[in-house]
N, C-alpha and C positions, 0 to 999 in steps of 0.2 A: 733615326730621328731626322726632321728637316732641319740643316745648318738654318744659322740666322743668316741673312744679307744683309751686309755692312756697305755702307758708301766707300767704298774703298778707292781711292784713285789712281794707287799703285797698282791693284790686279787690273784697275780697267784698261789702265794702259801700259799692262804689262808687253814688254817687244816679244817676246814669242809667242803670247797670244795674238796680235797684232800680225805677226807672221805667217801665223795659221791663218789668219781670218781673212788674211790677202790671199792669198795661196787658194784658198776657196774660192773666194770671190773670182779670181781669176779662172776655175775648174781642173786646176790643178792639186788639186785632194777634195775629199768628200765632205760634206756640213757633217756638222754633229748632229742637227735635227735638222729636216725638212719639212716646211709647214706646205702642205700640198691643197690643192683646188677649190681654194678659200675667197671672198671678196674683200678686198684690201679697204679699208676707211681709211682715205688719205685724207688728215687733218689740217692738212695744208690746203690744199688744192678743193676740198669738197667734194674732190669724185669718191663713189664708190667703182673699183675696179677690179678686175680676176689680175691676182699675183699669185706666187709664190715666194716663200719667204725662209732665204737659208741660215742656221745658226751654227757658228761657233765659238764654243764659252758662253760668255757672258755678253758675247757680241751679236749684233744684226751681221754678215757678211754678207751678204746679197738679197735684193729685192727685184723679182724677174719674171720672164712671161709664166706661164703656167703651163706645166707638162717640158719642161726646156729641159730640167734637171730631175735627177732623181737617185744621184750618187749622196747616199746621207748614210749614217747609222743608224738613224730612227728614223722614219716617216709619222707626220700627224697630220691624218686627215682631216682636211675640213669643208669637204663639200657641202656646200647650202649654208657656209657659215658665213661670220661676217670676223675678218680681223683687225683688230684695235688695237693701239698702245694700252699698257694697264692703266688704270683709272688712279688718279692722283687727287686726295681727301686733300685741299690747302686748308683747313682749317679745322681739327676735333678736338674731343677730350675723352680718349676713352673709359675713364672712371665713370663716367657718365652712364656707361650701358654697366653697369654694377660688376663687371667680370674682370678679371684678370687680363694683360697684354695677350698673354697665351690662347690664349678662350678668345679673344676678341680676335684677333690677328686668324684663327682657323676660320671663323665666322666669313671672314669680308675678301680673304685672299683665293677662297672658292667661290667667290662671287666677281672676280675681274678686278676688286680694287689691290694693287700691288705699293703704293704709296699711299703714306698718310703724313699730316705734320699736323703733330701733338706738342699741345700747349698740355704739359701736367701740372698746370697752375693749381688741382683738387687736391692731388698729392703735396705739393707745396707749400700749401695753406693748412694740411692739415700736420706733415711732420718738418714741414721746413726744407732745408736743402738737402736733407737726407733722404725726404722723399721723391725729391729732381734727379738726386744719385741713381735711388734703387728703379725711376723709371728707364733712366739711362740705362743701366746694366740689364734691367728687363728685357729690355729689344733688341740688344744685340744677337740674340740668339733665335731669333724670329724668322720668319718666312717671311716677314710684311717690313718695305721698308719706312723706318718710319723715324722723319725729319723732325729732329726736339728741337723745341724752344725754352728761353729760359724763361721763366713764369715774369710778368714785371707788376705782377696786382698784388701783391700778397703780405696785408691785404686789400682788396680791390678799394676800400675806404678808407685809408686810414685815419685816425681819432675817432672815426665812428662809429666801429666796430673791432672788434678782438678777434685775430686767427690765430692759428696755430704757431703761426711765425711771423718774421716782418723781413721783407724781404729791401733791405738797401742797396743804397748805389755801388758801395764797395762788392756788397752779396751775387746783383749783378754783374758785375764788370770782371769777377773769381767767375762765375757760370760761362760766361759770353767764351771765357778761354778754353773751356773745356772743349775736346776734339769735335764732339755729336750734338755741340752746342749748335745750330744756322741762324740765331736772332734773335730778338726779344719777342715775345707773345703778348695776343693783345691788350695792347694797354688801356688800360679799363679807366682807370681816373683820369677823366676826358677835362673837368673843369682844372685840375692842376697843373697839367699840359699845358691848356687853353690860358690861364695865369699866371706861369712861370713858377707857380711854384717849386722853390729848390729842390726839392726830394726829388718830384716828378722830372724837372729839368735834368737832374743828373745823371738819372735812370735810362733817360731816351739818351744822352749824350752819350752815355757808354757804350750804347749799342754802336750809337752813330761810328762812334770812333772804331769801333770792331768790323766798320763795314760790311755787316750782317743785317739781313731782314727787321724790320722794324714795324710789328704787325701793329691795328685797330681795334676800336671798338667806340664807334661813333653814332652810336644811338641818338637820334634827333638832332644832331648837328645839322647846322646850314649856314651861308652867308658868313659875315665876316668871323664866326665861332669853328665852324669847319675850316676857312683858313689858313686861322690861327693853328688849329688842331695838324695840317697838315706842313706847314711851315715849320712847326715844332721836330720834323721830321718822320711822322706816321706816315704811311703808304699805303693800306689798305683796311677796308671794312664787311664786315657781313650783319653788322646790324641794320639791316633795312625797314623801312615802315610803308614803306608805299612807293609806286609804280616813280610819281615824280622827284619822291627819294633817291631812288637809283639812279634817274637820269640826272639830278644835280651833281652824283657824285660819280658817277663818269663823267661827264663834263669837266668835272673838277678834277680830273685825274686820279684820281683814287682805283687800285686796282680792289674789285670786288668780288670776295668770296659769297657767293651767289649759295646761302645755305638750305636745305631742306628741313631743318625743322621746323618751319612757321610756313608749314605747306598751306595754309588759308592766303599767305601774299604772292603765292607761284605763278597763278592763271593770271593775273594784271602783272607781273612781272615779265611772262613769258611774252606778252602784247605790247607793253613797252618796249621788248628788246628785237622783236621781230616789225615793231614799225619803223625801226632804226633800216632795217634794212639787209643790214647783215649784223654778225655777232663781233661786237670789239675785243679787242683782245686782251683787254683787262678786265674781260666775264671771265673769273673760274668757279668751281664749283667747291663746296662744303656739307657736311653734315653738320657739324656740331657738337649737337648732345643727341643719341640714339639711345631712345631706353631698352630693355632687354627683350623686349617680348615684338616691339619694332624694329629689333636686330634681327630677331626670330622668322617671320613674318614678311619682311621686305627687304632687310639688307642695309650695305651700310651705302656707298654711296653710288652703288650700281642702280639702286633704289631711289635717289634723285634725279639719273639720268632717267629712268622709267616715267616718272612722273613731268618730269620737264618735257618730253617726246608725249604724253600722255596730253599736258595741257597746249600742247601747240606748237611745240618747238623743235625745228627737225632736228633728228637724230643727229646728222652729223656736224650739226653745231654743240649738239649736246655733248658729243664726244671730244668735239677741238676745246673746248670750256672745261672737261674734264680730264683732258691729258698734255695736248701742248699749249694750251694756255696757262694751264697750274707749273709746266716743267720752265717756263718761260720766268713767270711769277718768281719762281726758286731760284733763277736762275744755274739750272740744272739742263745743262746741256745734253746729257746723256739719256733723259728722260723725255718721255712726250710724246715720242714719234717714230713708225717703223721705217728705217733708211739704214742705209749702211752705214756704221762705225755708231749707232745708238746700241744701247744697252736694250737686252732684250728681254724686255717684259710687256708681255702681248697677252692679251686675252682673246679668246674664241667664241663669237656670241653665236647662239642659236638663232638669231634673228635683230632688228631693231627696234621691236617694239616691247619685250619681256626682257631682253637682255639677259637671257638664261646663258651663264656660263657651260661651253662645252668642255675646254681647257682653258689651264692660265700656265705664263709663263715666268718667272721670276728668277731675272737677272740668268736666263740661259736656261733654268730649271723648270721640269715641269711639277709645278705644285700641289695643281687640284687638277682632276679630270670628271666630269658629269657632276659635279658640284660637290665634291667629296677630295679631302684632304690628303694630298698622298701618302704623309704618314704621319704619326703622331709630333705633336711642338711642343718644343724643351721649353718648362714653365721654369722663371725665377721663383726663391724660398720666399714665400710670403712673411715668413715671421718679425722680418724690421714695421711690418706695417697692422700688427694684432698691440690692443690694450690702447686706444685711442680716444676711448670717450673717459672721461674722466670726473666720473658724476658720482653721488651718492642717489639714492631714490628720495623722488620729489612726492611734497605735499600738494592737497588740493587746496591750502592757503597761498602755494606758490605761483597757482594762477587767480590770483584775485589782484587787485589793487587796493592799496591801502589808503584811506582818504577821513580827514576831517569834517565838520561839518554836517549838513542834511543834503545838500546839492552840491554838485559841480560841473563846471564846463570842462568840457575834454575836448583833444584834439584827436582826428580821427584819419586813418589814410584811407580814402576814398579812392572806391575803380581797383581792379586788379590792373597788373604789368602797368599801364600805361598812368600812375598813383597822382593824387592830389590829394593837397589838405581840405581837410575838411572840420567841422565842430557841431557838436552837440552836447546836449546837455544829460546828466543823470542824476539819481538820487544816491545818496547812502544809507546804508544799513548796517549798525553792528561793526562802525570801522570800514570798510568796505563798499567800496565803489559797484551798484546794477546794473549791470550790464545793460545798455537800451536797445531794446527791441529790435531792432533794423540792423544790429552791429553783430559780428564775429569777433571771438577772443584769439588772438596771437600771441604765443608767448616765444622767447626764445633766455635759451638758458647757453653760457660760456660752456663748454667742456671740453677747452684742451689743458686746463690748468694752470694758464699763464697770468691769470684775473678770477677775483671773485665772481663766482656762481649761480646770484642771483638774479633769478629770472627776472627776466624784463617784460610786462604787458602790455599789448597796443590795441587799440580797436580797429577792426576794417571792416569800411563800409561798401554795400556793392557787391560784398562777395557769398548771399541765401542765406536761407534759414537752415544752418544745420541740426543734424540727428544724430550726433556721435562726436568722435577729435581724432585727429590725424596729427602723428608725431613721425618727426624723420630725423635722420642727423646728414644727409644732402638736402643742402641748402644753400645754394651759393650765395657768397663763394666762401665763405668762411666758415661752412658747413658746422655751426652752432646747433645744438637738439633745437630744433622748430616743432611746436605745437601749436594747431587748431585748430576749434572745438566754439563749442558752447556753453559747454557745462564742464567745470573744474576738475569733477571727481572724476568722466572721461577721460581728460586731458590729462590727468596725471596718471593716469591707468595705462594710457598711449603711452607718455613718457617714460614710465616702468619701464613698461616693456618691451620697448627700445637699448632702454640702458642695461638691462639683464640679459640682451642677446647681442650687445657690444658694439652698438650701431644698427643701422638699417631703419624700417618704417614700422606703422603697426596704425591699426585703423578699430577704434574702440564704437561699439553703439549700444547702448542700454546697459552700460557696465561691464561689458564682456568686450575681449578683445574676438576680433571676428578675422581676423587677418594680419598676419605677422611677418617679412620677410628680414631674416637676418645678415648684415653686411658688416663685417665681425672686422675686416681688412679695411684700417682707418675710417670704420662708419659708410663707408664708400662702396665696399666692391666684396665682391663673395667669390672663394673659388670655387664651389659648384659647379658642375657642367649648364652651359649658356640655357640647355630647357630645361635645367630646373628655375631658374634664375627668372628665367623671362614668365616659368611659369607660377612665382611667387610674388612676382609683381601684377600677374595678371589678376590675381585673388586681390593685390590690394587696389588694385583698380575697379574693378566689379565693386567691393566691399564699400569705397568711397563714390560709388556711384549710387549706391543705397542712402547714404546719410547726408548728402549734397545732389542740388539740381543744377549741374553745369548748364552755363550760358554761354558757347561759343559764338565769338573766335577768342574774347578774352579772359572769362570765366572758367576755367578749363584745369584739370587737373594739374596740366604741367606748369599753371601758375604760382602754385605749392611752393615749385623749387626756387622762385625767383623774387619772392616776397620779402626776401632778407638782402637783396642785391642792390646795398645801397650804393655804390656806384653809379646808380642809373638815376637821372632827372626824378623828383620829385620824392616825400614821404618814404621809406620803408624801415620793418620794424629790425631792429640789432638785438646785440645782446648788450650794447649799451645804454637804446632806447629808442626812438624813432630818428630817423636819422633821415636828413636830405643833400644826396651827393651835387645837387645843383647850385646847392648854397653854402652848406657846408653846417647846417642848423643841426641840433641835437639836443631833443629832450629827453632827460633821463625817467621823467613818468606823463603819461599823457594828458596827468589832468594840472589846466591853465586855471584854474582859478576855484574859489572855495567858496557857497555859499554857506553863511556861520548861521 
């Protein structure tokens, strides 16, 4: 079985390793591995150059001409290759691509990424700090090294919605002490920060006081609001919106996790950072959220650097952005860069433009070779995170609204991701609020148990004319059953059958559910092998591309997950009603007024 890598600072600088690795370096004993007649990506310097590259342990011990040495116990050739530091993820969530640490971690570590730093704010929000524990214990046993944070959203709204748990400043400041603990994760309630509010205030203070990373999430910030935001003591964002976004917030010193999921902002991204001139070095790079079937398909953040060299950006900035810039970020000296006395985790690309791993290295080990895992990874007992949704089966009166009257004005959230309010008007019938024409039904129902269970309905405008309902219980971030549809007796068809396979999605059209994938582990994640996974998601993408005419860049499936993300400026629907994190507003039913 492959051990896990642990940040361990006693092995790395253990004195008889230390001993060995001189003794080498000086050619007075043999490397453990010789990496032979490979091109060096020096992320320093920007040359590509021929070295050789000697290990022992867990250690770089010499980087040198090529053909000089060849006293090793193993040799790894890498003629026509290109060598790299491993690729360092500064910012995911792996609940996100629906699989296990295990599954996930075989995926990305045969692909060059050797680091991640996971925010398991999903897990968090949905069993609390026992699901911060079971992520902790998860990874230690991993091939993938991978930098926790303690969740500090959870959840991401507070009063405006219900998670699974409430994560306080006491809550934090118990996590921050934990050994595998590096900092707090991005802190999502940007307007509480930004007004001192106590909860939020105390939350960032304790990090402060831990002298650990203090991550962001500064969606539309600017001027004296960003600031404020960063005065608070934030350091870094990956929510970007545009090319002049970025450049305010480097400017502003903000280190920025530069992430690939909202690949429509990358090509004016990649033009803004290349008319600078050269790359700053608070560009690092991020994924985020990778769903299962674009973990399949492209990779986790090897797949970013593909694309960024894709839309413009040389390679080996891509590469300094994704290894010593993130090791820099961490403050992780041992990581980032191939030199004597770093830690050796290197990747072997077949080129710089596919970035096909030939070998990876981790922490001295060879992990993968030809993109295949050297040997099987020891999975944690999923069972702390089964029996999560906590639902009885819903009626199709549960997605109606109830209302007095012949007419009423409703308020409506307008525009996907980027929401405003909006209003119009409808009739009633029967009790019962009509849906108007031009609107989409959202509902979201509580189910961790902690609150009453009744679903909550909103209108959104902006988002087609559909043909069916689509239910999920990922939803961030308080991952509440989300259903939307049109039609009620759908919508509660979808929501069934969600809640009878214990979480996951399910995509209803003409009565019939056409597509179902089950994520039984907190609503969230499936252990399944990754292509079943990604290939049960792909059914529910196909199925929801039937009964929906997406409009990108904003209209888009992955809009779905983020309609309940009311942390974010403006409008979105909870489970305890429409909620706006800008303001702090909350209406518990949408309709403003009653005509009698």
């Amino acid at each position: 079985m492959v051990s896990g890598i642990i940040a361990d600072v006693n092995a790395f600088n253990d004195p008889d390793l230390r001993t060995r690795a001189v003794e080498a370096a000086r050619g007075d004993r043999p490397f453990d591995i010789l990496i032979t007649g490979g091109t060096l990506v020096d992320v320093v310097t920007g040359e590509l150059r021929p070295a050789d590259i000697g290990l022992v342990g867990l250690l770089i011990a010499s980087v040198h001409e090529t053909g000089s040495r060849s006293d090793a116990a193993e040799i790894l050739d890498a003629t026509g290759a290109y060598v790299s530091p491993g690729l360092i993820d500064t910012h995911m969530h792996i609940e996100s691509s629906m699989v296990t640490p295990a599954t996930y971690a075989a995926a990305v570590v045969s692909r060059g990424v050797t680091t991640v730093v996971w925010d398991p704010h999903e897990f968090g929000n949905v069993h609390g700090v026992d699901g911060v524990s079971w992520a902790v214990e998860a990874v230690k046993i991993l091939p993938l090294r991978c930098v926790m944070l303690a969740p500090s959203s959870v959840p991401s709204a507070p009063g405006l919605e219900m998670a699974g748990a409430d994560f306080d400043a006491a809550t934090i400041e118990e996590m921050l002490y934990w050994p595998k603990i590096c900092g707090l994760a991005e802190v999502m309630n940007m307007r509480g920060v930004i007004d001192r509010d106590p909860r939020m205030s105390t939350i960032v203070q304790a990090a402060l006081d831990s002298e650990k990373l203090v991550c962001g999430h500064a969606r539309g910030l600017s001027g004296p609001d960003l600031a404020a935001f960063m005065v608070a003591g934030v350091t870094s964002d990956h929510e970007l919106v545009s090319a002049d976004d970025l450049l305010a917030k480097l400017r502003a010193g903000l280190t920025i996790e530069l992430r690939g999921s909202h690949d429509h902002l990358l090509p004016e991204l990649v033009e803004a950072i290349n008319g600078l001139g050269h790359l700053p070095q608070t560009v690092t790079l991020c994924t985020d959220d990778v769903f299962p079937d674009d973990l399949v398909d492209g990779g986790g953040l090897d797949d970013v650097v593909r694309r960024l060299v894709r839309y413009g950006m040389k390679p080996e900035w891509a590469l300094q952005a994704a290894t010593l810039n993130g090791a820099v970020r961490l403050g992780r000296r041992d990581l980032g860069l191939i030199a004597p006395g770093r830690r050796a985790d290197i990747a072997v690309f077949e080129d710089l433009g596919d970035f096909r791993a030939r070998c990876v290295i981790a922490s001295g080990t060879v992990v993968s070779k030809a993109g295949i895992i050297a040997s099987a990874v020891c999975s944690a007992d999923p069972a702390p995170l089964r029996g999560s949704v906590k639902l009885q089966p819903l009626q199709e009166q549960d997605f109606r609204v109830v209302s007095e009257g012949r007419e009423v004005r409703l308020a409506t959230i307008a525009r996907p991701r980027f929401t405003q309010w909006g209003e119009t008007g409808a009739d009633v019938v029967d009790g019962y609020v009509v849906p108007p024409e031009d609107t989409t039904l959202i509902a979201v129902t509580h189910r961790h148990g902690r609150t009453d269970s009744r679903t909550r309905v909103g209108f959104l405008e902006g988002w087609g004319k559909w043909r069916g309902a689509f239910a999920t219980t990922l939803a961030h971030d308080s991952h509440n059953l989300t259903v939307f549809g049109a039609d009620p007796r759908d919508m509660a068809m979808a929501a069934n059958a969600v809640i009878e396979a214990g979480g996951g999605m399910a995509v209803v059209e003409h009565g019939e559910v056409k597509a179902l994938l089950p994520l039984p582990l907190s609503g969230l994640v499936s252990e399944a092998p990754l292509i079943e996974v990604a290939d049960g998601f792909r059914h529910i993408r196909a199925a929801m591309d039937r009964i929906v005419d997406w409009e990108p860049p904003y209209l888009v499936f992955k809009a779905c997950f983020g309609a309940t993300l009311a942390c974010n400026p403006g409008p979105h629907q909870t489970d305890r009603g429409i909620a706006d994190g800008s303001t702090g507003q909350l209406l518990a039913s949408p309709v403003l007024s009653i005509v009698e």
